[in-house]
Every structure is written in C-alpha cells, then in structure tokens.
C-alpha positions as CSV (number, residue, x, y, z in Angstrom):
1,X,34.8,14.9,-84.3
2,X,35.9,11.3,-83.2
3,X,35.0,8.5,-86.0
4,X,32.3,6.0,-85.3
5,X,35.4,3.4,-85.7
6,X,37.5,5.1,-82.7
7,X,34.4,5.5,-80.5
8,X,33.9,1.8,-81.1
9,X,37.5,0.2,-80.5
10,X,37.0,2.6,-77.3
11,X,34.0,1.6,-75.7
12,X,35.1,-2.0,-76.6
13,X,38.2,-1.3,-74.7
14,X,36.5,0.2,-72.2
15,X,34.1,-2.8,-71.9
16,X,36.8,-5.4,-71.4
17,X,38.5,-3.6,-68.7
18,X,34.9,-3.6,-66.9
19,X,34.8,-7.4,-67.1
20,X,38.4,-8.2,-66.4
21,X,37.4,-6.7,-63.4
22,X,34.0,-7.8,-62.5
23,X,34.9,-11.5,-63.5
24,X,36.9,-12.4,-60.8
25,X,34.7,-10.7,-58.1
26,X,32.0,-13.1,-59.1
27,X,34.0,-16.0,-59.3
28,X,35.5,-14.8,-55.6
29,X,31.6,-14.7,-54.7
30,X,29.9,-17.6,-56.6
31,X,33.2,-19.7,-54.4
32,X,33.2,-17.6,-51.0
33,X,29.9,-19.1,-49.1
34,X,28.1,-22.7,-49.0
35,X,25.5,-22.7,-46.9
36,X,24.9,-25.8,-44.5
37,X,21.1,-25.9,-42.5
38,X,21.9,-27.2,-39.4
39,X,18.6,-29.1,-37.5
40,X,16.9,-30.4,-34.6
41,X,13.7,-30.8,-32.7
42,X,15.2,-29.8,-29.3
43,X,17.0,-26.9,-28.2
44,X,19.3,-25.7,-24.9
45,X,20.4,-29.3,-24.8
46,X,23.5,-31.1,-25.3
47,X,22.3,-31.7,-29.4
48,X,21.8,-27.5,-28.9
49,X,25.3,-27.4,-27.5
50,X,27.1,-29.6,-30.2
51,X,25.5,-27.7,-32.7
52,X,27.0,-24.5,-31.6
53,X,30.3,-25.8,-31.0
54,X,30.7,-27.3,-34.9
55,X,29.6,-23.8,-35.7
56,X,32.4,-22.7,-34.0
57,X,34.7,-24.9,-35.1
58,X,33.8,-24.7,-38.8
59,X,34.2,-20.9,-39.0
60,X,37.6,-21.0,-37.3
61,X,38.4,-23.9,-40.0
62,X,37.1,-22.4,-43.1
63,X,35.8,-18.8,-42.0
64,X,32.9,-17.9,-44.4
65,X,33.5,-20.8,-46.9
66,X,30.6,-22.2,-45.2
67,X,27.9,-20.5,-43.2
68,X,26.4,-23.1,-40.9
69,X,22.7,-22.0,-39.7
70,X,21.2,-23.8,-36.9
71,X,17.9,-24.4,-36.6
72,X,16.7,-25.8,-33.0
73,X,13.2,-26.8,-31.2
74,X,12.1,-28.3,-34.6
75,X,11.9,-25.0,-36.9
76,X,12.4,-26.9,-39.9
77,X,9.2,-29.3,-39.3
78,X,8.6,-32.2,-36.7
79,X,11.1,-35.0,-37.1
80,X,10.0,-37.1,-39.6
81,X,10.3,-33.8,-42.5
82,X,13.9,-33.3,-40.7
83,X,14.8,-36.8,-41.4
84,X,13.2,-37.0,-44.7
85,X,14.6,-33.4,-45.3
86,X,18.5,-34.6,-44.9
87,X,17.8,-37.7,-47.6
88,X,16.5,-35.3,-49.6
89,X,19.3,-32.8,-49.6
90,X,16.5,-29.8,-48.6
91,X,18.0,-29.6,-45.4
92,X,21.9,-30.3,-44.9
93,X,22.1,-31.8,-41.5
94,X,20.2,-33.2,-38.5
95,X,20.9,-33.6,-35.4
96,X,18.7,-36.3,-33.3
97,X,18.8,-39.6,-30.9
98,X,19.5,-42.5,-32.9
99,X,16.0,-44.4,-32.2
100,X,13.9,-41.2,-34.4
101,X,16.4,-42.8,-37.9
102,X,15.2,-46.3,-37.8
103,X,13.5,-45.8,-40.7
104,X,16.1,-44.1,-42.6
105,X,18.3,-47.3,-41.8
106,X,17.3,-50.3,-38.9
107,X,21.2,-50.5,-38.0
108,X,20.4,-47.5,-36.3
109,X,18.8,-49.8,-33.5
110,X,21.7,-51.2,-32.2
111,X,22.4,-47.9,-30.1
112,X,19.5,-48.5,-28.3
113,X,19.1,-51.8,-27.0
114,X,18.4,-51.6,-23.5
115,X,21.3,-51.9,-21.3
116,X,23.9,-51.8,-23.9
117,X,25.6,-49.4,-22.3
118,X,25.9,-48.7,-18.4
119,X,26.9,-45.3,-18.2
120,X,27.7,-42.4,-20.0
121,X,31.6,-43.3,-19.7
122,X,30.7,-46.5,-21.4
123,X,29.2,-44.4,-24.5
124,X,31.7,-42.2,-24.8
125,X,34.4,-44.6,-24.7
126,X,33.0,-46.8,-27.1
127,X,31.3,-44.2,-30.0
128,X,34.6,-41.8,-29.7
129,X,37.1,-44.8,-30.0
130,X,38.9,-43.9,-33.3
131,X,38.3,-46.7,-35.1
132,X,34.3,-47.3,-34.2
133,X,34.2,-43.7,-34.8
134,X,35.8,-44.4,-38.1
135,X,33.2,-47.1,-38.7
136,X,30.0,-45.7,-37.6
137,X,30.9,-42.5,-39.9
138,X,30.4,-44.1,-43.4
139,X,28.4,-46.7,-42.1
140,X,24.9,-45.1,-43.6
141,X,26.4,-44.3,-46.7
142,X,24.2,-46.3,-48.8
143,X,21.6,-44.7,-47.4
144,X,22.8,-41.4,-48.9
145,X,24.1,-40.1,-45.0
146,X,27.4,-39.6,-43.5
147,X,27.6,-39.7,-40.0
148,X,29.8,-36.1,-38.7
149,X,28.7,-36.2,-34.5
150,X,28.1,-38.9,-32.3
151,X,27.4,-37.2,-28.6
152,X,26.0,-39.0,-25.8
153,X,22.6,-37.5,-25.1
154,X,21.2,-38.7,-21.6
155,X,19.7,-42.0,-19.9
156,X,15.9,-42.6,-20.7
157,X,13.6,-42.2,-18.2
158,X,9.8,-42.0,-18.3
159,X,7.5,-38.7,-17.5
160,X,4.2,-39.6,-16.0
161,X,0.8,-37.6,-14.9
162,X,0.5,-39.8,-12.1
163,X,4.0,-41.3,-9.5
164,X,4.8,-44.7,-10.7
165,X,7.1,-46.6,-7.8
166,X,6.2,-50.5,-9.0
167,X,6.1,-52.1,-11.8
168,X,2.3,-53.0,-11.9
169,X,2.1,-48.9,-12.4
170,X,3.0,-49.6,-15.6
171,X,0.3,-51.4,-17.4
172,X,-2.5,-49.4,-19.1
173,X,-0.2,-46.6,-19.7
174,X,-0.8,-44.9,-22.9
175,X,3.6,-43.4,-23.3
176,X,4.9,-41.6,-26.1
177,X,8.0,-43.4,-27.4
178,X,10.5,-42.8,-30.0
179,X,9.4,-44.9,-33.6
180,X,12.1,-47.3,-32.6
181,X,10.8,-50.9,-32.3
182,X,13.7,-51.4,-29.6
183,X,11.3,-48.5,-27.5
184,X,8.0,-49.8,-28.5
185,X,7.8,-53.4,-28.0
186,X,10.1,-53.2,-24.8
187,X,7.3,-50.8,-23.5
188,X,4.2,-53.6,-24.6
189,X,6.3,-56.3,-22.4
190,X,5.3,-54.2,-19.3
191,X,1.7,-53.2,-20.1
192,X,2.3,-49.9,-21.7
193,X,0.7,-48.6,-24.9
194,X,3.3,-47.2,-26.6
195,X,2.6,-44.3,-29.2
196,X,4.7,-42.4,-31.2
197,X,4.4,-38.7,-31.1
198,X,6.0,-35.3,-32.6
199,X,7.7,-33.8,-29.3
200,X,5.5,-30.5,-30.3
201,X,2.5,-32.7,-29.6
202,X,3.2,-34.4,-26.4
203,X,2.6,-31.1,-24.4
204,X,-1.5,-31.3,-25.5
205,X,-2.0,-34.5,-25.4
206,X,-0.6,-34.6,-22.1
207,X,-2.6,-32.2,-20.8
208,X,-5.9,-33.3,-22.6
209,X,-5.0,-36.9,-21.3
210,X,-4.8,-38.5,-24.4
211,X,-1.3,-40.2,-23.2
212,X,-0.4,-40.5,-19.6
213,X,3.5,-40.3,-20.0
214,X,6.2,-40.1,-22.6
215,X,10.1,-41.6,-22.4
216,X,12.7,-39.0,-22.9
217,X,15.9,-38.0,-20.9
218,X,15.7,-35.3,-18.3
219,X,17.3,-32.7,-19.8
220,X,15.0,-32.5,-22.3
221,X,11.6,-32.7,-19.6
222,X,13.5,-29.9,-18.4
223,X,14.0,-27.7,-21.0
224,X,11.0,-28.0,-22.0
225,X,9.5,-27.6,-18.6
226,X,7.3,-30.5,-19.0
227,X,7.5,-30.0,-14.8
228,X,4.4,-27.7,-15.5
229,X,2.5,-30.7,-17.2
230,X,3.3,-33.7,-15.7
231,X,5.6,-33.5,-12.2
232,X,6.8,-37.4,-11.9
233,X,10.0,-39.3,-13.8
234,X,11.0,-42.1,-12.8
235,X,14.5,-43.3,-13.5
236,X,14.0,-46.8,-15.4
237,X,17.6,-45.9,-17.0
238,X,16.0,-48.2,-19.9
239,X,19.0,-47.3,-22.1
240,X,21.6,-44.8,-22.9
241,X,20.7,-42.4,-25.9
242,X,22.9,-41.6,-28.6
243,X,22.7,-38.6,-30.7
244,X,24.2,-38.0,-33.9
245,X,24.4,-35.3,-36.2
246,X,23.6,-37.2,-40.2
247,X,24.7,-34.9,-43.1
248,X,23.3,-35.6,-46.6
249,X,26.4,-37.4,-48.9
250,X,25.4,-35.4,-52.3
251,X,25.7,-32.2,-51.1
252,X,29.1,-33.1,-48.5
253,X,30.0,-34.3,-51.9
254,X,29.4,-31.2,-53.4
255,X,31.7,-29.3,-51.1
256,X,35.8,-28.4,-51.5
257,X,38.2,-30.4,-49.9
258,X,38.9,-27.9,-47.7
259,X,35.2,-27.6,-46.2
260,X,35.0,-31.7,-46.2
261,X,38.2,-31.9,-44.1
262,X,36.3,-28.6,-41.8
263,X,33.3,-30.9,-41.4
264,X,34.8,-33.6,-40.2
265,X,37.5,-32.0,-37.9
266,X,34.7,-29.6,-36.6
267,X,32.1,-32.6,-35.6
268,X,34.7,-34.6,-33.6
269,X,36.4,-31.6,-32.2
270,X,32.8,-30.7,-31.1
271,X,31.9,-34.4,-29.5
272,X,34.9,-34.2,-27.2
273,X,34.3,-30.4,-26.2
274,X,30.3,-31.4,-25.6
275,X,30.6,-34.4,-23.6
276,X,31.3,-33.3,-20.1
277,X,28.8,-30.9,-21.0
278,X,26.5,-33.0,-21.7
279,X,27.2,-35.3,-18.7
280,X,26.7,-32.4,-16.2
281,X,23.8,-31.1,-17.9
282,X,21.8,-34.5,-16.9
283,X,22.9,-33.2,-13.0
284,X,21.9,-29.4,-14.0
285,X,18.5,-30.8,-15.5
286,X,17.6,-33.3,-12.6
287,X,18.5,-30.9,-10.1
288,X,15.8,-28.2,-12.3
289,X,13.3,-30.6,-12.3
290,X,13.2,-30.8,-8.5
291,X,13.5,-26.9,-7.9
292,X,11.1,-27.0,-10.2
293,X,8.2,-28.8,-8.3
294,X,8.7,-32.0,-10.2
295,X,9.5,-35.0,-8.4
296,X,11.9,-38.6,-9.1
297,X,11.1,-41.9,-8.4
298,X,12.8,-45.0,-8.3
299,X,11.9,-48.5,-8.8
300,X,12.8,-51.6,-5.3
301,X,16.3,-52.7,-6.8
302,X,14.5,-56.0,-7.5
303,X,11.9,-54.5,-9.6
304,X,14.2,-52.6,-11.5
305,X,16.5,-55.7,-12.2
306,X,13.6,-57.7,-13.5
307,X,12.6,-54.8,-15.5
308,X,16.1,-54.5,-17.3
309,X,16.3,-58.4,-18.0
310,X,12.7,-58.3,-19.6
311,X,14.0,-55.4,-21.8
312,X,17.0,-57.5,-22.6
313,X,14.7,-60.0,-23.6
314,X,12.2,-58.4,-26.1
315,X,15.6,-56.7,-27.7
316,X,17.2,-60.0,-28.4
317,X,13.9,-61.1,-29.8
318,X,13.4,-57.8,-32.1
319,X,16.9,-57.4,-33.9
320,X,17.2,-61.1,-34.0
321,X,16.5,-61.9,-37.2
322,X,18.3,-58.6,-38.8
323,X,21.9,-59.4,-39.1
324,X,22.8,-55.9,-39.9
325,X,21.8,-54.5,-36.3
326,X,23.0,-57.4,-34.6
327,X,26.9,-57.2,-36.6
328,X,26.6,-53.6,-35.6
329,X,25.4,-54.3,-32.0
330,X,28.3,-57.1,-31.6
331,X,30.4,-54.1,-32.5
332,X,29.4,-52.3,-29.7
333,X,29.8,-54.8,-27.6
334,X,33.4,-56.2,-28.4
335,X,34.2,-52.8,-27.5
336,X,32.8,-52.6,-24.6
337,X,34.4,-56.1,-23.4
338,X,37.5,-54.2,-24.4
339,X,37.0,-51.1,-22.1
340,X,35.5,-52.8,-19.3
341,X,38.7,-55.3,-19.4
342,X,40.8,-52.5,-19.0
C-alpha cells in the first residue's frame, strides 16, 4: 500500500504539471482580446462606412487583439449618452459630425463655420493634410479624447414639410439643428426657431408638426427615408460637415503598443478608402430622394449669396470672443489659402 507521504509528493507533482500548463493559457487569454465599442447615431452612411472599414483594417493589423463592435443608428443611446459615454470610458469610441461635441470641447466649432469650406475637395485636402491631421488628432486631449477619423460627411441642407424657394420662407420655422451655436444662432438671423433634437425624435415631431424642418445632409434624409415625412430640401449648402471618430485617452492608453499603432494606422487608412465613398454617396442619396418622391429646391443665386454672407456674419460674431476656435479656425484657413494657391 502506497504511504500517505508518496501519495502526497504525487498529487503535488501532479498538481504543478496541471498549472504549468493552465498558466500560460490564461495569460494567452487574459492578453488575446480587448474589446473596443464602436458608436454612432446613423447608419448606411459614410460614418457607417468608416466604421466598417477601421474594422477591417484593425483585424488585418492586430487580428483578434482587438475585437471592434460597431454599433450604428444610435444603439448605444441618443447622442448626448454617446458623447458622454466616450468621456466616460463606458463606450470606447464615437463616431459623429463635429457640431453634436461642442460641448465636450467649443474648438470643435471651428469645422463648421459656414462657408469654411467650399467643397468636399477642400475638406479632404485640408483635414487629411498630414500635418493638420497630426494636429487635430491630439488636439482634445485634455479633454480626455483622441481624435482616430476625420471623414468628410456631406453639405448641410434643410428638410422642410412645406417647399421653401425664398428666403422670406424661412421665418417662423420651427428646424431641428445640431447643439452647435455656429447652427443655432446662424438659423435665428433668418427667422428660424432653431431646436435641438435626438435624430430618433425628429421623425414624430415632424409628423405631429411640432417642428416644420430639420438641417442635415442628404444622405442621411435618405437613409432614413425622411422622403416619407417631409418631401422638400433645399440646398442652402450652409456648411460642409465633418465627421470624426473620438476615442476615450484612458482606455487607448490602456492598450499595447501594437493595438495603439492598429488604431491609428486603421482610422487614416479608413479616411482615405471612405472618401470617394462618401463623395458619391451625396450623388447616390440626392438621386434616392428624387426616385423617392421627394423633391430639391434652390435658392435665386442672389438670395443664396446674401444668405451665405449673413451666415458669415453671425459666425464671426459667435467664435469671436473664444480664441481657442478662432486659432483653430485660422488653421483651417491658412490651409486652405495654401491649397487653393496651388
């Protein structure tokens, strides 16, 4: 009969070759995955599109180092949780126009001052210059966000219950805007009653009447066949909206180098595959709208110059006295001087 001494120094032995092996499996597992939540309050757009292509990208950087989840048409909450979700580290990322982070940081105006940029050339050649890029990505980091995409979105145009062809058609209008002052008070120069909404409400109110129009660009009216609510844009082309994609600091931080270096690689590799994308989709979308029984209007070139200079003039007035929007709107603008010289 074996001694209690040999059955000891045997099941002992027998115990450490258990954990020599089971150690490094859970090391390999407690390493193998991070998990990065991925959000936005639109989907089958061009923020959609980005999204998919930095999954893309990530998982033929890192594989399953880090499982990116995306999360579109506002799953994780309306946009004000999102935003407050990404300072908070509860969700990783969030993909949105610049004008809904305002209140995370006021630089975050000086995208969308009306007229900025022209086109969606202009944008692309400015925010994917390398050194702005370089610029605008660790410009927020004292808020606690890095910026990892910067996509142009669309031009901003205004949905309406009823055709508006003048300028007069304006005032009275109750409009959902963005909670961006540089959207807000331009809208109040023309008559219009601007009101901030969730994009998940402006469908009901719409049809209830309790707003008579919203601002967004077209390929979102689209996707969201607003066309079925409301049939008439007209293309004010008040500004150019940026998108970008803020991840929260801590939990980048957090990550390996390796999976820092995929991040970043994977969100500018996505902005370049996105934009021509994103330019024909603005085409794809207006050309929807129409199929679609919707209709587009167009201010008399007059009007529509007289429109853009008041614009001009309430933003000048707004970001005046903030001389962190304006060093970051002179930015833009040197830039642009340089492009447009070339």
């Amino acid at each position: 009969m074996m001694s209690i001494t040999k059955r000891f120094r045997r099941t002992r032995r027998a115990l450490g070759i258990a954990l020599a092996v089971m150690l490094p499996m859970a090391g390999a597992g407690q390493a193998q995955e991070s998990t990065m939540k991925l959000a936005s309050a639109t989907i089958n757009d061009v923020q959609h599109e980005w999204q998919k292509e930095f999954q893309k990208e990530v998982e033929a950087r890192v594989g399953d180092a880090l499982k990116v989840e995306i999360y579109p048409a506002s799953q994780l909450g309306a946009i004000p949780r999102m935003s407050e979700g990404v300072l908070l580290g509860t969700i990783e990322a969030f993909t949105t126009p610049t004008s809904f982070v305002t209140n995370v940081d006021p630089r975050f105006q000086a995208f969308d001052v009306p007229g900025l940029f022209m086109d969606a050339d202009e944008v692309h050649a400015v925010i994917h210059d390398q050194e702005f890029r370089d610029y605008i990505e660790t410009l927020f980091l004292d808020k606690g966000v890095r910026i990892i995409g910067a996509i142009f979105n669309s031009p901003t145009q205004i949905l309406t219950r009823e055709p508006i062809t003048t300028l007069n058609g304006f005032d009275g209008l109750k409009v959902r805007t963005f909670a961006s002052p540089l959207q807000m008070e331009p809208m109040k120069a023309i008559g219009v009653n601007p009101t901030p909404l969730a994009l998940s409400e402006v469908t009901p109110q719409l049809q209830a009447g309790g707003i008579d129009g919203m601002l967004a660009g077209i390929p979102i009216l689209t996707a969201f066949k607003f066309y079925d609510t409301a049939k008439h844009v007209t293309n004010i082309n008040m500004n150019q909206i940026v998108s970008v994609t803020l991840v929260n600091e801590a939990w980048f931080q957090s990550q390996s180098d390796e999976v820092k270096a995929a991040i970043i690689e994977a969100g500018r590799a996505a902005e370049e595959t996105v934009f021509p994308w994103g330019v024909e989709n603005v085409q794809r979308a207006e050309k929807a709208w129409l199929e679609n029984g919707g209709e587009v209007h167009m201010l008399p070139d007059d009007q529509q110059a007289e429109l853009m200079e008041t614009f001009a003039t309430v933003a000048n007035k707004v970001i005046a006295d903030q001389a962190d929007v304006v060093d970051v709107r002179d930015r833009i603008v040197a830039k642009l001087e340089e492009v447009r010289a070339q």
